[in-house]
VODRENLUM-977121 format. One record per residue (C-alpha): residue in one letter; residue number from 0; y, z, x; chain. Coordinates in Angstrom, 1 decimal. Example, Ala and Ser with C-alpha at 12.3 -4.5 7.8 and 13.67 -1.06 7.14 Angstrom:
2
> A/0/-4.5/7.8/12.3/A
> S/1/-1.1/7.1/13.7/A
***
This chain:
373
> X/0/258.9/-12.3/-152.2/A
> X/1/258.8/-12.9/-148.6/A
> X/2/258.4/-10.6/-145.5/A
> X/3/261.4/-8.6/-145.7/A
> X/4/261.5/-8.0/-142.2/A
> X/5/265.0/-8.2/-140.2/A
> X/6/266.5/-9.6/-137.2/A
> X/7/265.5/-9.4/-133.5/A
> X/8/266.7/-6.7/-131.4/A
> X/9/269.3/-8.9/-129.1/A
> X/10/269.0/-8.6/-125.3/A
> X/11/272.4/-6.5/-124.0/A
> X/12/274.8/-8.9/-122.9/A
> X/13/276.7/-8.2/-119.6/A
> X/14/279.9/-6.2/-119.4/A
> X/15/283.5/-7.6/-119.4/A
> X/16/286.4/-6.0/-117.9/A
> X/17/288.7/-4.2/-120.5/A
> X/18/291.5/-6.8/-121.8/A
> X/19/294.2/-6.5/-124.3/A
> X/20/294.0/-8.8/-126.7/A
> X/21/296.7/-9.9/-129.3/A
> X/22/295.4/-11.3/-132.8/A
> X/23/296.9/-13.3/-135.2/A
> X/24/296.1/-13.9/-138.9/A
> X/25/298.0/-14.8/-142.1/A
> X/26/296.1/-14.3/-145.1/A
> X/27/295.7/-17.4/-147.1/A
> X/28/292.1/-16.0/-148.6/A
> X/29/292.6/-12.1/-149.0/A
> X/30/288.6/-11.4/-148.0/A
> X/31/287.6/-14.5/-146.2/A
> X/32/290.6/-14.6/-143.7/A
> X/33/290.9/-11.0/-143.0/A
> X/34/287.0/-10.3/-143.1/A
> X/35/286.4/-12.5/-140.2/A
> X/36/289.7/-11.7/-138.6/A
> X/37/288.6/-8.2/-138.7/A
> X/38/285.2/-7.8/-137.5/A
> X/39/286.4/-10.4/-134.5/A
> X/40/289.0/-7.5/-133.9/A
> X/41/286.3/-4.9/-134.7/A
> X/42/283.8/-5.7/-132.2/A
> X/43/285.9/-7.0/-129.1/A
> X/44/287.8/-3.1/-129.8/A
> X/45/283.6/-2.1/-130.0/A
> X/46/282.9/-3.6/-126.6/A
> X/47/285.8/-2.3/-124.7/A
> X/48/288.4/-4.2/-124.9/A
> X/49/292.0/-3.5/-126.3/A
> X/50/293.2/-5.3/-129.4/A
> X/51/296.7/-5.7/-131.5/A
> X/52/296.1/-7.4/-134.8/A
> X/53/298.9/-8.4/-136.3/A
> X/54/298.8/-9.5/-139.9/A
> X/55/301.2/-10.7/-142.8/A
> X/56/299.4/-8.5/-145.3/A
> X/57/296.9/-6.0/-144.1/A
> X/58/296.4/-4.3/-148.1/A
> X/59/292.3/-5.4/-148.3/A
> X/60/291.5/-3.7/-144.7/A
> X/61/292.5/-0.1/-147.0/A
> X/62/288.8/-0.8/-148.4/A
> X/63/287.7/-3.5/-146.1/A
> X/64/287.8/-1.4/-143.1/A
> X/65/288.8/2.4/-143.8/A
> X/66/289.6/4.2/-141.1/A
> X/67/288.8/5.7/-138.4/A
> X/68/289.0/2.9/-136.3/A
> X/69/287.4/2.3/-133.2/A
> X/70/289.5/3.4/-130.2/A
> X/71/291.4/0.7/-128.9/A
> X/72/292.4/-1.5/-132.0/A
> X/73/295.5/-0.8/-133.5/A
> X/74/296.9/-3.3/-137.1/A
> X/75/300.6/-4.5/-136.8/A
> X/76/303.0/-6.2/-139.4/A
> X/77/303.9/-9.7/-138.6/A
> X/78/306.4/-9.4/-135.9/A
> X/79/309.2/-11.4/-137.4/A
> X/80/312.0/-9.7/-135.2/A
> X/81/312.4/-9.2/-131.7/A
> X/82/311.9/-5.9/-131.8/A
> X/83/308.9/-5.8/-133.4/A
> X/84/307.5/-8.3/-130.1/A
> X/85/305.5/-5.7/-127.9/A
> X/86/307.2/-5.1/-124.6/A
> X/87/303.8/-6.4/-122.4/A
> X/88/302.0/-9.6/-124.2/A
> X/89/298.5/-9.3/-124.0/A
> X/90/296.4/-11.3/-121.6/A
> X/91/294.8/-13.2/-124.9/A
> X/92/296.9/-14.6/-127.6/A
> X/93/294.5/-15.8/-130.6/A
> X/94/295.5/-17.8/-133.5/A
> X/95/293.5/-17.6/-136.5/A
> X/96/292.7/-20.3/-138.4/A
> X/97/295.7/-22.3/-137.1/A
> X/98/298.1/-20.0/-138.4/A
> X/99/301.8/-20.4/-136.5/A
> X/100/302.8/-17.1/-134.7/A
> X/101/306.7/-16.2/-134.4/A
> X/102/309.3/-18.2/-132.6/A
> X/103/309.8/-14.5/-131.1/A
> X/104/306.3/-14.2/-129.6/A
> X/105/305.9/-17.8/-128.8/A
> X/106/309.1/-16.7/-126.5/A
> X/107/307.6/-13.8/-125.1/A
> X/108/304.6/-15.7/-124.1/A
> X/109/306.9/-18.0/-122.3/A
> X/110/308.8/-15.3/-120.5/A
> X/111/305.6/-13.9/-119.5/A
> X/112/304.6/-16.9/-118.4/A
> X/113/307.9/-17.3/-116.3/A
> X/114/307.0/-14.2/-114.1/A
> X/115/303.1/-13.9/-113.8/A
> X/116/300.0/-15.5/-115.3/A
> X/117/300.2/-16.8/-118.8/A
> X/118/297.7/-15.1/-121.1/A
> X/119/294.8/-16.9/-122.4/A
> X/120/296.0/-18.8/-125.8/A
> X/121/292.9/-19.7/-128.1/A
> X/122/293.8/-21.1/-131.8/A
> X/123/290.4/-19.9/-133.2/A
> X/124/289.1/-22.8/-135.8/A
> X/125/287.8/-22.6/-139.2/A
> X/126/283.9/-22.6/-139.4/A
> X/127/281.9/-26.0/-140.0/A
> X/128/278.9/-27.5/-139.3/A
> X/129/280.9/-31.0/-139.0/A
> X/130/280.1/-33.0/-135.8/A
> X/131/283.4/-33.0/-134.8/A
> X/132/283.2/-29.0/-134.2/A
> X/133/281.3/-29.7/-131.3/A
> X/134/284.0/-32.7/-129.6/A
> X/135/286.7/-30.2/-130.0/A
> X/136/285.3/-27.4/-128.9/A
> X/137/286.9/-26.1/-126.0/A
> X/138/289.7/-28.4/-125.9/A
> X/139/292.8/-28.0/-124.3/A
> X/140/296.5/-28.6/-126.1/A
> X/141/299.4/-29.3/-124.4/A
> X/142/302.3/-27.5/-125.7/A
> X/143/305.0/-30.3/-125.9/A
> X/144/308.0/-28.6/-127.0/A
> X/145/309.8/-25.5/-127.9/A
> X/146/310.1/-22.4/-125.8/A
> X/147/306.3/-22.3/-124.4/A
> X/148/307.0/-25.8/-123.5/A
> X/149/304.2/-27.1/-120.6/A
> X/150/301.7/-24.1/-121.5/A
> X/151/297.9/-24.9/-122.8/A
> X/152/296.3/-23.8/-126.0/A
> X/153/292.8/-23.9/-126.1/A
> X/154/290.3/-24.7/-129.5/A
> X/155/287.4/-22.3/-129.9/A
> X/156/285.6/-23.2/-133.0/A
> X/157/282.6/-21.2/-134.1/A
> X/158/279.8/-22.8/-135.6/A
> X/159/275.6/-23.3/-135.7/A
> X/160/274.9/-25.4/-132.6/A
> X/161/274.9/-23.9/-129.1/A
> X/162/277.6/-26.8/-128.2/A
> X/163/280.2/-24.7/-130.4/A
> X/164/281.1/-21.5/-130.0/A
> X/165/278.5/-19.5/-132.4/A
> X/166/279.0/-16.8/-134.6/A
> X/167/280.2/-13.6/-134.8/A
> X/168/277.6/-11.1/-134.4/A
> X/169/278.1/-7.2/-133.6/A
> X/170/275.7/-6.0/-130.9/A
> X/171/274.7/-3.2/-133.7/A
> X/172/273.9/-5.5/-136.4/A
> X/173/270.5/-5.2/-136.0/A
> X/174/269.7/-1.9/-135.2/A
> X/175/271.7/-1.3/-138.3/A
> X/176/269.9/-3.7/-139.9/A
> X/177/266.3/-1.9/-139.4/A
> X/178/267.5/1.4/-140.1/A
> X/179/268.6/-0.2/-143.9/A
> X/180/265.2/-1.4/-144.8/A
> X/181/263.8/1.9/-143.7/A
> X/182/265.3/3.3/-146.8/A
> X/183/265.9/-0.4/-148.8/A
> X/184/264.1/1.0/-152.2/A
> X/185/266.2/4.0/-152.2/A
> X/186/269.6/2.0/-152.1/A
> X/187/268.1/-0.2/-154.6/A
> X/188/267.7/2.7/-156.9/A
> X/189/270.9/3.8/-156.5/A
> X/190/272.3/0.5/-157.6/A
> X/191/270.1/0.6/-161.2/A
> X/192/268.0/-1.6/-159.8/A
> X/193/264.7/-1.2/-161.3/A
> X/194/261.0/-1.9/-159.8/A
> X/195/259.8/-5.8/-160.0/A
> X/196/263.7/-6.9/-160.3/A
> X/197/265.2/-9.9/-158.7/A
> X/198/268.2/-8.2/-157.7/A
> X/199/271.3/-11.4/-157.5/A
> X/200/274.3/-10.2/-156.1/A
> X/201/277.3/-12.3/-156.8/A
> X/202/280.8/-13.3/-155.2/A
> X/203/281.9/-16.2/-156.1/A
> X/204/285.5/-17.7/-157.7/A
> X/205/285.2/-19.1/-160.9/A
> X/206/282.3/-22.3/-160.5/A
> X/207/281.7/-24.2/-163.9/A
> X/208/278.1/-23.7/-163.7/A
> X/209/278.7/-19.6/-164.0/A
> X/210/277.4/-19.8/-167.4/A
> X/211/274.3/-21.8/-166.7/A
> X/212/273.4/-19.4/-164.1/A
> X/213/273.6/-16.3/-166.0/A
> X/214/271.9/-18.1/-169.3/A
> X/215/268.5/-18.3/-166.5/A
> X/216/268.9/-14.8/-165.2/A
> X/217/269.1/-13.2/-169.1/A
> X/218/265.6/-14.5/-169.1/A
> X/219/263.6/-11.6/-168.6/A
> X/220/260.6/-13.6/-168.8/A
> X/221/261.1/-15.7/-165.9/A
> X/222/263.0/-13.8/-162.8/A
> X/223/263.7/-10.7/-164.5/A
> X/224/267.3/-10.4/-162.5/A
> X/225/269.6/-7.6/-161.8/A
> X/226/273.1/-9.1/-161.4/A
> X/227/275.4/-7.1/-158.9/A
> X/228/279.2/-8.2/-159.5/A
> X/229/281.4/-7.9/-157.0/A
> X/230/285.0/-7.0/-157.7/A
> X/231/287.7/-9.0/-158.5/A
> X/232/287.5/-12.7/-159.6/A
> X/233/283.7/-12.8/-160.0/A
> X/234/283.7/-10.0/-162.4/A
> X/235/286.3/-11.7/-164.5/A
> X/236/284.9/-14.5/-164.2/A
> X/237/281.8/-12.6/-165.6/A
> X/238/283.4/-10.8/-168.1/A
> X/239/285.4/-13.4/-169.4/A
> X/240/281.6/-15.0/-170.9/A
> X/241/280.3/-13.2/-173.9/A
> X/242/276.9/-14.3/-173.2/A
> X/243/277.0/-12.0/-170.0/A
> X/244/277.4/-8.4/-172.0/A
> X/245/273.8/-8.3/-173.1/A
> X/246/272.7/-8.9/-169.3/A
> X/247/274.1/-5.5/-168.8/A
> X/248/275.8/-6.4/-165.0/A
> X/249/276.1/-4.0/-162.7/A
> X/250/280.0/-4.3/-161.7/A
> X/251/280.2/-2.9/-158.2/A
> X/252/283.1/-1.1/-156.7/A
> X/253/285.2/-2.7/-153.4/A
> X/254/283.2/-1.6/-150.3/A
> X/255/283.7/-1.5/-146.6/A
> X/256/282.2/-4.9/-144.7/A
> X/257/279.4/-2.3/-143.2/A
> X/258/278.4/-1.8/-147.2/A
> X/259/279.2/-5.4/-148.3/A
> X/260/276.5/-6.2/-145.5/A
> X/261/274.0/-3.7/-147.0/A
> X/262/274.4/-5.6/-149.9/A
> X/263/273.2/-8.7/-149.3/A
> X/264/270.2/-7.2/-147.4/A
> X/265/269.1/-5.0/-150.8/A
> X/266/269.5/-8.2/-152.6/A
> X/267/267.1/-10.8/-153.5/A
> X/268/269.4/-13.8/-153.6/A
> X/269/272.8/-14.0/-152.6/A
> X/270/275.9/-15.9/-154.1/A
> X/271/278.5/-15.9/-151.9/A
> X/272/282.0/-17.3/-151.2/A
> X/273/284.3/-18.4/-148.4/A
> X/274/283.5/-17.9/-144.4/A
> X/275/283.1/-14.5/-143.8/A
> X/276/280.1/-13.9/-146.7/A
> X/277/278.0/-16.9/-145.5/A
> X/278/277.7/-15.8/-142.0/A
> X/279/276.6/-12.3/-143.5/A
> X/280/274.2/-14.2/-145.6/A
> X/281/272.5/-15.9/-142.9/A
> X/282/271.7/-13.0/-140.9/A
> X/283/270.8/-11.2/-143.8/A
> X/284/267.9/-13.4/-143.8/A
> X/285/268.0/-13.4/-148.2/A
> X/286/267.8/-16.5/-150.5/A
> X/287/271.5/-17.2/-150.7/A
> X/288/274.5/-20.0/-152.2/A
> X/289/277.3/-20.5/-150.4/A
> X/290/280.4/-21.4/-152.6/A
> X/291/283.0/-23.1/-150.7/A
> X/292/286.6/-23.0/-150.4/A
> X/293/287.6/-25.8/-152.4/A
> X/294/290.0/-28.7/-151.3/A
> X/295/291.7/-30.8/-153.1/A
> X/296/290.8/-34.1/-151.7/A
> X/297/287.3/-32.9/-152.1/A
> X/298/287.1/-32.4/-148.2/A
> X/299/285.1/-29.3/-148.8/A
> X/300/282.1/-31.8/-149.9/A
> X/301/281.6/-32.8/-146.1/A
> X/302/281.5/-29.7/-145.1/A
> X/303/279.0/-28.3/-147.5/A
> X/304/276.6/-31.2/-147.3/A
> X/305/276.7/-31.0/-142.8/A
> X/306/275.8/-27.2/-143.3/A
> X/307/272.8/-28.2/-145.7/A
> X/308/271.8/-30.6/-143.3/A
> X/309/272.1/-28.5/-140.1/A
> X/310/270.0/-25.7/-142.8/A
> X/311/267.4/-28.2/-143.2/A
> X/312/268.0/-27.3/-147.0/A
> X/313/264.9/-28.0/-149.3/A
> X/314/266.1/-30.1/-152.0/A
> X/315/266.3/-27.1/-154.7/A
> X/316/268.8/-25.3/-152.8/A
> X/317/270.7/-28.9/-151.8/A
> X/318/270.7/-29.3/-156.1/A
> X/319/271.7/-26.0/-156.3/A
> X/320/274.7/-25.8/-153.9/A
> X/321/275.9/-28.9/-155.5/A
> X/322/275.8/-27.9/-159.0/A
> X/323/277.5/-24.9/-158.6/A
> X/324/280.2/-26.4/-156.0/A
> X/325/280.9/-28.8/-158.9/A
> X/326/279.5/-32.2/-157.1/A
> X/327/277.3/-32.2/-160.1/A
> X/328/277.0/-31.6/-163.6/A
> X/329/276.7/-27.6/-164.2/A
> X/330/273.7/-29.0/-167.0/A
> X/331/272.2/-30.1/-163.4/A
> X/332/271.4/-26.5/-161.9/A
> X/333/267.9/-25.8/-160.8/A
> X/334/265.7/-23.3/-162.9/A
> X/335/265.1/-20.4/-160.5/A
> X/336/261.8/-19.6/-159.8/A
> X/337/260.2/-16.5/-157.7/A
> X/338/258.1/-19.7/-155.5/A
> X/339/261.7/-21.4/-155.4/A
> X/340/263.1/-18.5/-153.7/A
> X/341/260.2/-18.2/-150.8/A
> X/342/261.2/-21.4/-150.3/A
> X/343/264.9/-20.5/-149.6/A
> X/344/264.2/-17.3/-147.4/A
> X/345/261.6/-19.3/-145.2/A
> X/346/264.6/-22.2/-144.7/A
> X/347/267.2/-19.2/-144.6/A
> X/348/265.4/-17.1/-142.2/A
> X/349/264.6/-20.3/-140.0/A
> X/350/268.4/-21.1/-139.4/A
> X/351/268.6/-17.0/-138.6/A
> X/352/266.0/-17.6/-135.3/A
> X/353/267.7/-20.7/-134.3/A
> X/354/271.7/-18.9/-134.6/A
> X/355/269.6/-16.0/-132.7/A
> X/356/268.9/-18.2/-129.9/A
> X/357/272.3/-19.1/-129.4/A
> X/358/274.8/-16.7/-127.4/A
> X/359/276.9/-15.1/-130.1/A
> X/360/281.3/-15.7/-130.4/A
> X/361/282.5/-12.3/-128.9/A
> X/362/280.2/-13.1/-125.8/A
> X/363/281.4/-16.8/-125.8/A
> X/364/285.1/-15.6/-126.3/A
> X/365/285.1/-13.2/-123.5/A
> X/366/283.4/-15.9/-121.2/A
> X/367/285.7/-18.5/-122.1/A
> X/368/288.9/-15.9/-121.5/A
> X/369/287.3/-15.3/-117.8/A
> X/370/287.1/-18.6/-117.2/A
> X/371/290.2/-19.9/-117.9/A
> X/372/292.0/-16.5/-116.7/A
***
């Protein structure tokens, strides 16, 4: 396998002045959603600043994101009623993923807006690699009607080019990071991982080409896997195969995004799902699959191929993603080789240095918030 060495140290970025922020997210995906929503929270609460983030269902941040909490960052129910509206609106109102906030805050923004500055208002975009990410980045919307009538929201949209706005990356990650592989074997042991195997970890939903995958990693004689299931629809998805009992799976338990992350760096290829898992795979620096969300008009198939082609994918892992996206035939998965998976961490790990030269969200966030304050 290849070097196993992890990220950069960062350079420290320069200091912001402390700002309360107010955070919106409904959850349409209860890990991808909340899982970025969260460590956005996380690490602007991490760097100073005050957040509020208020959710419609906060149940996966009881294992997501146990408490305590960093000082600072406080998780509200979605304030329906009036009374629920804080009595001082924070001087930046995000919108994840284009979710609407309440008539009741939309007003309070509009009173506040009456009687002093406006706060900030940022409707944080979905991730791609499309190219329209970076013509829309930054743009301003004119709010045309309603009670914040004449007001401006703004689109931030992350992405992998340094004409978007990036991804999230804690300041930590990489000290964390180092002080993981220190003692990498000894997590691997906890796990049952023995010496010499290719320890697969996989989150995925249910992809047709599920049993193909698992008839090449019951091969002992090829990569001789491990496969870590993570909790929820992958392991019934896993459990719901006969073929899969003799692999003996290792069913994992929900864990805390600081222990999802570990992970993926004790793994030696990573299957992941939705948003939140990819970026974590990519600076994990590990062979890795990204399952997208799917869309009914097949829109997700875009967007999959424009992140292969800003990953300079070899065409293995090209096959690969679309065999188990279903763009192929499941018959049409790649055979998994040890040679095929250098192949993926070199490609993997160069996408890593080029998202490290890039200034990461939080920074862009709080840059674009000073700016337009």
């Amino acid at each position: 396998m290849p070097d196993l060495s992890p990220m950069p140290l960062p350079a420290p970025g320069a200091p912001h002045p402390s700002l309360c922020w107010d955070i919106f997210c409904q959850v349409i995906d209860n890990f991808g959603d909340v899982g970025v929503c969260w460590r956005t929270a996380a690490e602007l609460a991490a760097r100073g600043q005050q957040v509020r983030l208020w959710m419609d269902d906060a149940s996966a941040l009881q294992w997501m994101a146990p408490r305590p909490w960093s000082p600072g960052l406080s998780v509200h129910a979605w304030p329906m009623q009036p009374e629920s509206v804080p009595a001082s609106i924070g001087d930046v109102v995000i919108e994840a993923f284009g979710c609407e906030i309440p008539e009741t805050f939309v007003s309070a923004i509009a009173d506040k807006a009456s009687k002093s500055k406006p706060p900030v208002w940022i409707n944080l975009e979905y991730l791609s690699a499309e190219d329209y990410v970076e013509r829309c980045h930054r743009l301003p919307s004119r709010i045309m009607s309603g009670p914040a009538s004449g007001l401006t929201r703004w689109f931030f949209y992350p992405g992998f080019t340094s004409a978007t706005g990036s991804l999230v990356r804690e300041q930590n990650l990489a000290q964390r990071q180092q002080a993981f592989m220190a003692q990498r074997d000894s997590w691997r042991r906890a796990e049952g991982i023995q010496p010499g195997e290719c320890a697969v970890s996989l989150f995925c939903y249910e992809p047709a080409a599920l049993p193909q995958l698992l008839a090449q990693l019951s091969d002992k004689q090829a990569l001789n896997a491990r496969l870590l299931v993570t909790p929820g629809r992958a392991t019934a998805a896993v459990q719901a195969l006969p073929q899969a009992q003799q692999m003996q799976p290792v069913y994992l338990h929900a864990r805390p995004q600081a222990r999802f992350d570990e992970m993926l760096w004790g793994c030696d290829l990573n299957l992941v799902r939705g948003e939140d898992s990819l970026v974590r795979a990519l600076w994990a620096g590990q062979p890795m699959v990204w399952q997208i969300y799917p869309q009914h008009d097949n829109a997700h198939h875009d967007k999959l191929n424009a992140f292969l082609d800003w990953l300079q994918a070899p065409d293995s892992l090209r096959h690969f993603h679309h065999a188990w996206n279903g763009m192929t035939a499941p018959q049409t998965l790649p055979l998994l080789t040890r040679e095929m998976l250098d192949e993926w961490a070199r490609c993997i790990r160069a996408g890593r240095a080029r998202l490290m030269e890039q200034t990461e969200l939080i920074a862009q966030l709080q840059a674009f918030v000073a700016e337009k304050s």
